[in-house]
C-alpha positions in Angstrom: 166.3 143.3 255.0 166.3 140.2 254.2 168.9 138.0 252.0 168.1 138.4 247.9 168.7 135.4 245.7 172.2 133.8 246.1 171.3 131.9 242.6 171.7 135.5 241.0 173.9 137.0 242.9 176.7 133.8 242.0 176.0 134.9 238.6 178.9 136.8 236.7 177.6 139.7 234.8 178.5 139.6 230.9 182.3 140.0 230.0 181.0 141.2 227.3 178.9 143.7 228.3 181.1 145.0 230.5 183.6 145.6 228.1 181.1 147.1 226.0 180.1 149.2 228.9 183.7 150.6 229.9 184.3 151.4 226.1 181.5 153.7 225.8 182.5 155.5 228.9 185.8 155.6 227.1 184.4 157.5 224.1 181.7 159.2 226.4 185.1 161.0 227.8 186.2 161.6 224.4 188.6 158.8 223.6 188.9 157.4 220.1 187.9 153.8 221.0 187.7 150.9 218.6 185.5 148.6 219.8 185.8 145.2 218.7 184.3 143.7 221.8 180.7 143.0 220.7 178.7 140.8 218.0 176.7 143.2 216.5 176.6 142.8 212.8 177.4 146.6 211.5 175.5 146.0 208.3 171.3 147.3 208.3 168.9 144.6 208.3 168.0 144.2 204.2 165.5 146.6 203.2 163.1 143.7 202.1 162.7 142.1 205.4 162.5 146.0 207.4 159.5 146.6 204.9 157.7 143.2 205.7 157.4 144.5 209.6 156.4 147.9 208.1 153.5 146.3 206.5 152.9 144.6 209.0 152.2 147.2 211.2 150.2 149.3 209.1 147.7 146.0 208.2 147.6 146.3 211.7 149.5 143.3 213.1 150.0 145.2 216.7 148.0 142.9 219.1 149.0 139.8 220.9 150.8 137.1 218.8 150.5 133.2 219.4 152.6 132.3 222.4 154.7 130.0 220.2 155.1 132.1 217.1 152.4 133.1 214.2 152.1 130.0 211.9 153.6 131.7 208.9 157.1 132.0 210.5 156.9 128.3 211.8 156.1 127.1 208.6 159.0 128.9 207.4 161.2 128.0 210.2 159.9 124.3 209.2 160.5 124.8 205.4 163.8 126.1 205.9 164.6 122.7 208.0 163.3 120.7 205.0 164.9 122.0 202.2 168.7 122.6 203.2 168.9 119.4 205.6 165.6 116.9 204.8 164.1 117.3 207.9 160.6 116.9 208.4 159.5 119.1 211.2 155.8 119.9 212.2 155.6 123.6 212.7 152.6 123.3 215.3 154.2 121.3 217.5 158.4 121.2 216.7 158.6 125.2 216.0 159.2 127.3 218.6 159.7 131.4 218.1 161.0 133.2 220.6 162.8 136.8 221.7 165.9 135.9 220.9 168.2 132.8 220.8 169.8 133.5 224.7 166.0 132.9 225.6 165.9 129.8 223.6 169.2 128.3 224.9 167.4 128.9 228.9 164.1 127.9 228.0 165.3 124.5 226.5 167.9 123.8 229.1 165.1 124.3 231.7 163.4 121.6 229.4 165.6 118.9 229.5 167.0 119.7 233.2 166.4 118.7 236.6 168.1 119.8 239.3 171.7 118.2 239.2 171.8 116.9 236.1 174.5 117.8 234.1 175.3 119.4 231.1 178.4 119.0 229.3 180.1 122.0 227.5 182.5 122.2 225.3 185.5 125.3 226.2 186.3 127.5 225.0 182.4 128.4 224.7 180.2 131.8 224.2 179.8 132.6 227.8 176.5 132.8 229.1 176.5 128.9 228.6 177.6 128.3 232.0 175.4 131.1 234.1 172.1 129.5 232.0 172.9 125.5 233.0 173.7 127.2 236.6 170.2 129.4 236.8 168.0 126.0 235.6 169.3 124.3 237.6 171.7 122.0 236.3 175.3 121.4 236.9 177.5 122.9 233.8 180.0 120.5 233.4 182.9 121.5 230.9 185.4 119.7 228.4 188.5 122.1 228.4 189.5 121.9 224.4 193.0 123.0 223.7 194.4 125.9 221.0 197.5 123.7 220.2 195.0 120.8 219.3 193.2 123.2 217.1 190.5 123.3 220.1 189.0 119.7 218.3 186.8 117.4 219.8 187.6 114.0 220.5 185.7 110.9 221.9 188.4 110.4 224.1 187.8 114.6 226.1 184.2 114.0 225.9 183.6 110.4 227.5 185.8 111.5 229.8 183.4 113.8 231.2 179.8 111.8 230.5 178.8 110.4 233.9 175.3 108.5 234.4 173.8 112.4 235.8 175.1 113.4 232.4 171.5 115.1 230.4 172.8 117.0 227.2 175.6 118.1 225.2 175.7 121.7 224.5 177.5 122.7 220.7 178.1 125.6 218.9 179.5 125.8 215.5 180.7 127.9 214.0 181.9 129.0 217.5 182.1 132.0 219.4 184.7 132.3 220.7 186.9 130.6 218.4 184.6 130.5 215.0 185.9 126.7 214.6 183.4 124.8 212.2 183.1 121.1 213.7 184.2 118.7 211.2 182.1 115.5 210.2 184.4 113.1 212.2 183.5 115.6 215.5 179.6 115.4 214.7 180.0 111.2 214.9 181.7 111.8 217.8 179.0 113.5 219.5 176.7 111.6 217.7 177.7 108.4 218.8 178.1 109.3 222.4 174.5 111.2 222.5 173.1 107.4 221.0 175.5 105.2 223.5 174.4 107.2 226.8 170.8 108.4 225.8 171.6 111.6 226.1 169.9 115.1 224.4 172.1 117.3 222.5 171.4 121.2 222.4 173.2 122.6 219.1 173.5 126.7 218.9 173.8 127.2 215.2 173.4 130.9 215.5 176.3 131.5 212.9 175.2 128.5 210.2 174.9 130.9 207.2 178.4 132.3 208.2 181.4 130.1 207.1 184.2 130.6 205.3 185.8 126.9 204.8 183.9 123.5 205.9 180.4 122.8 205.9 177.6 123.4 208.2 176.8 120.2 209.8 172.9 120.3 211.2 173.4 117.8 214.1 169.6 116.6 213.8 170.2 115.8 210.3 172.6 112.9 211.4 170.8 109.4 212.0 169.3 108.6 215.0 169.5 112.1 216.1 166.1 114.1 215.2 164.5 112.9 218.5 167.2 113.8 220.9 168.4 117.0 219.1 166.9 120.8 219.6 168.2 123.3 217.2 168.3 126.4 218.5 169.1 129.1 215.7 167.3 132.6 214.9 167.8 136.3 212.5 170.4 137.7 214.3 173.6 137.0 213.0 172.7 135.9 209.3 170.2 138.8 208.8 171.7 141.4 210.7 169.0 141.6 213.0 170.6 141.5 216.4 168.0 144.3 217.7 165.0 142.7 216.1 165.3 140.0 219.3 164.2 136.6 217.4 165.2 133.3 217.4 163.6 130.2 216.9 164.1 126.4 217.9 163.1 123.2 216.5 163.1 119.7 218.3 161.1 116.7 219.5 157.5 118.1 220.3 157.5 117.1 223.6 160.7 119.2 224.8 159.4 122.0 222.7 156.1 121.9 224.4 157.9 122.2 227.9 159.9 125.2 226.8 156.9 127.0 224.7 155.0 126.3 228.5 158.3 128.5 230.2 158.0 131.2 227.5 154.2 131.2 228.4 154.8 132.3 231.5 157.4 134.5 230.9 157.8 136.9 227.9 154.4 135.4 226.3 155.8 135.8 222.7 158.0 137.2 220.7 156.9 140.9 219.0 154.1 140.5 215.8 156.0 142.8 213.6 159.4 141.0 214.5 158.1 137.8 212.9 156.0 139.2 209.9 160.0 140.0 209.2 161.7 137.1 210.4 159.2 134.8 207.7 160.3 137.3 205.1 163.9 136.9 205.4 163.3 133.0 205.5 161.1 132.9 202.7 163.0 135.7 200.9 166.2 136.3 199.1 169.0 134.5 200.8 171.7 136.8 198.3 172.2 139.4 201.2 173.3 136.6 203.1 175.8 135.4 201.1 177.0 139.3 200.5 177.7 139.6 204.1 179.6 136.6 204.3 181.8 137.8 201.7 182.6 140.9 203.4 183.3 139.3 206.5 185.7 136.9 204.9 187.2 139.5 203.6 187.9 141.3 206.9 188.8 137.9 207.9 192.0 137.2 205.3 192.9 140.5 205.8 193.1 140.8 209.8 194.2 137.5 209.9 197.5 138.4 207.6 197.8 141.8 209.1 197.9 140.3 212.6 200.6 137.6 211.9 202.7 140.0 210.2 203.0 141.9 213.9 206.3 140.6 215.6 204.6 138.7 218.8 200.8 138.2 218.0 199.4 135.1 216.6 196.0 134.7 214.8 194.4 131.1 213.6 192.7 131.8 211.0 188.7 131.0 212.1 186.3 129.0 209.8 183.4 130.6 210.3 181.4 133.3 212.6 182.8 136.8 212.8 185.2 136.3 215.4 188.8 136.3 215.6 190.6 134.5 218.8 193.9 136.1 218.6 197.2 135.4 220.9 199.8 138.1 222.4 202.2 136.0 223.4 205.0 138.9 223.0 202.6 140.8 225.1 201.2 138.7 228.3 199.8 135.0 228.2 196.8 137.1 231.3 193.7 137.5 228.6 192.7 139.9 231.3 196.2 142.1 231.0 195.8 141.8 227.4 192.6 143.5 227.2 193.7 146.0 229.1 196.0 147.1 227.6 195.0 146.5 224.0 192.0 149.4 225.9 194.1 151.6 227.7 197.4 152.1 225.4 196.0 151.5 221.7 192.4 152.3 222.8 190.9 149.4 221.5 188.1 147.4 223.3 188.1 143.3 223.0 187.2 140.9 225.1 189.3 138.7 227.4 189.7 135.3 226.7 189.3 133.8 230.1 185.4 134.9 229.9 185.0 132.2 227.4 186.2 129.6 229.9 189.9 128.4 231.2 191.0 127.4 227.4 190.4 130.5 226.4 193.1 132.2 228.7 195.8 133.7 226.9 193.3 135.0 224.1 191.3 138.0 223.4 188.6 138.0 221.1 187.8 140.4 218.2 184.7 141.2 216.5 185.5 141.8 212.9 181.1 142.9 212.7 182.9 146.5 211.7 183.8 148.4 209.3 187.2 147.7 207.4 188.7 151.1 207.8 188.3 150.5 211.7 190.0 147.1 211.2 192.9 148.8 209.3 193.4 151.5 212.3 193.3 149.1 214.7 196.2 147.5 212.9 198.3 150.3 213.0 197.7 150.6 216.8 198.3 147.3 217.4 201.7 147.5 215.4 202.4 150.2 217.6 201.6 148.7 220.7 204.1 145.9 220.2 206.7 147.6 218.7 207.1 149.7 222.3 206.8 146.4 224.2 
């Protein structure tokens, strides 16, 4: 037979998947696992924005959808843009909807990118960042941030790594991993460097509506930035709609046209239904949102306490997302032996920090996306765990 692709067959499979995967055969064999592996949001999707896809349905919104999204959620998307940062974005040529913000990330990376260009990324960072630049094409190219720094970005790390193949910065905040919020001094900083090299910057704001302490910082917002930034954002996180699949970007017309053409050929559209809902939670009540975050802050102070209180574990308390990226040092400094064991002694499922990237190694991450009586029990195996190391 002959050879399949070596392109996808250099590509790692999901860490996170796979630890996902190895907990439910855990449970499938009867073992109490916790899993805090995954970022699934354990709330339901508000009742107002399920019933919008309902009535959808039944007016009979079932048939093909316009490649780039109906006009009622790009106008939303576009008003949305408007009123919380003042931008002015065309939703028939700036708006683009998609099946989820993973497809967004590829599809606008395949955009900008030519083959060797590079994209710089900043590490610890969510980790199919790496395999996407790789499968467009372009040459991933990352800026190892460090934990006792506070993982912070400096001009100094990141012209260190521009070079004149250099194409686009990639940012995430609030991060996954480490659910750091950048800080306004770190936006100039990429800022100025995008402006100085003529360079495009990608920004995954997938966890906006989810901080604790800082402020969201819309990196198009900044000037000089609108025409050499692409927002990629979308439902899941914010509106606990991680199985609806829909995310949307907004950027310069002309790289939005070249990643609309991609999903063209692709997976045509996102679902009818999905985006009937996704304009409703836009245009809707944003109070659910803010109830969310509450509860996640409050899973957040209390892990975050619970955890430091255990005799050789270490937890930074993270600004924003729904992550915590927490240290065993009195354990192992091997994210991989950490996980582990955290699975196979206190039967709890996270996932290894080295999946986020080299600065993530001696880290696991937890999803606190669950409910707070699992939290508590996983405390009290964790205490046990490390009072019989």
């Amino acid at each position: 037979m002959k050879p399949l692709s070596q392109l996808l067959s250099s590509i790692p499979p999901s860490a996170t998947l796979a630890v996902n995967d190895k907990a439910k055969a855990l449970k499938a064999a009867g073992r109490d696992v916790i899993s805090l592996a995954g970022g699934d949001p354990d709330f339901d999707t508000p009742a107002h924005i399920v019933q919008a896809a309902f009535a959808a349905i039944e007016a009979g919104d079932t048939h093909y959808p316009p490649s780039r999204g109906t006009m009622a959620i790009r106008k939303a998307v576009a008003d949305k843009m408007a009123r919380e940062y003042g931008l002015e974005v065309d939703p028939a040529s700036q708006v683009l909807v998609s099946p989820g913000g993973k497809f967004l990330i590829y599809a606008v990376l395949a955009a900008l990118s030519n083959p060797g260009d590079e994209i710089i990324i900043f590490e610890p960072y969510w980790v199919s960042y790496v395999p996407i630049a790789r499968l467009v094409g372009a040459t991933p190219v990352t800026v190892t941030l460090r934990a006792e720094d506070g993982f912070t970005i400096t001009a100094e790390d990141l012209a260190a790594h521009i070079t004149p193949r250099t194409k686009a910065i990639l940012v995430n905040s609030p991060n996954n991993p480490t659910g750091r919020v950048i800080t306004r001094a770190e936006a100039e900083v990429i800022r100025e460097a995008a402006i100085e090299h003529d360079l495009y910057v990608l920004s995954d704001e997938m966890y906006e509506k989810l901080i604790f302490e800082g402020e969201h910082i819309n990196l198009a917002s900044l000037p000089g930035m609108a025409e050499r930034t692409v927002t990629v954002n979308g439902h899941s996180k914010a509106y606990a709609m991680t199985g609806w699949r829909l995310g949307w970007a907004v950027g310069p017309a002309d790289i939005i046209g070249l990643a609309a053409k991609l999903q063209s050929q692709s997976v045509t559209s996102a679902a009818s239904f999905t985006m009937a809902a996704g304009a409703a939670a836009l245009n809707g009540p944003q109070d659910v949102v803010e109830q969310m975050r509450l509860s996640y802050k409050e899973r957040r102070d209390y892990m975050v306490a619970a955890l430091n209180a255990i005799p050789g574990v270490e937890c930074d308390p993270p600004q924003g997302a729904f992550y915590l990226f927490v240290r065993f040092p009195g354990l192992s400094q091997d994210s991989m032996e950490i996980a582990n064991r955290l699975l196979e002694e206190a039967e709890i499922a996270a996932t290894p920090g080295i999946a986020f990237g080299q600065a993530g190694e001696g880290h696991v991450r937890f999803s606190i996306a669950t409910a707070m009586t699992d939290l508590r029990r996983a405390v009290e195996r964790i205490e046990k765990l490390m009072a019989s190391v």
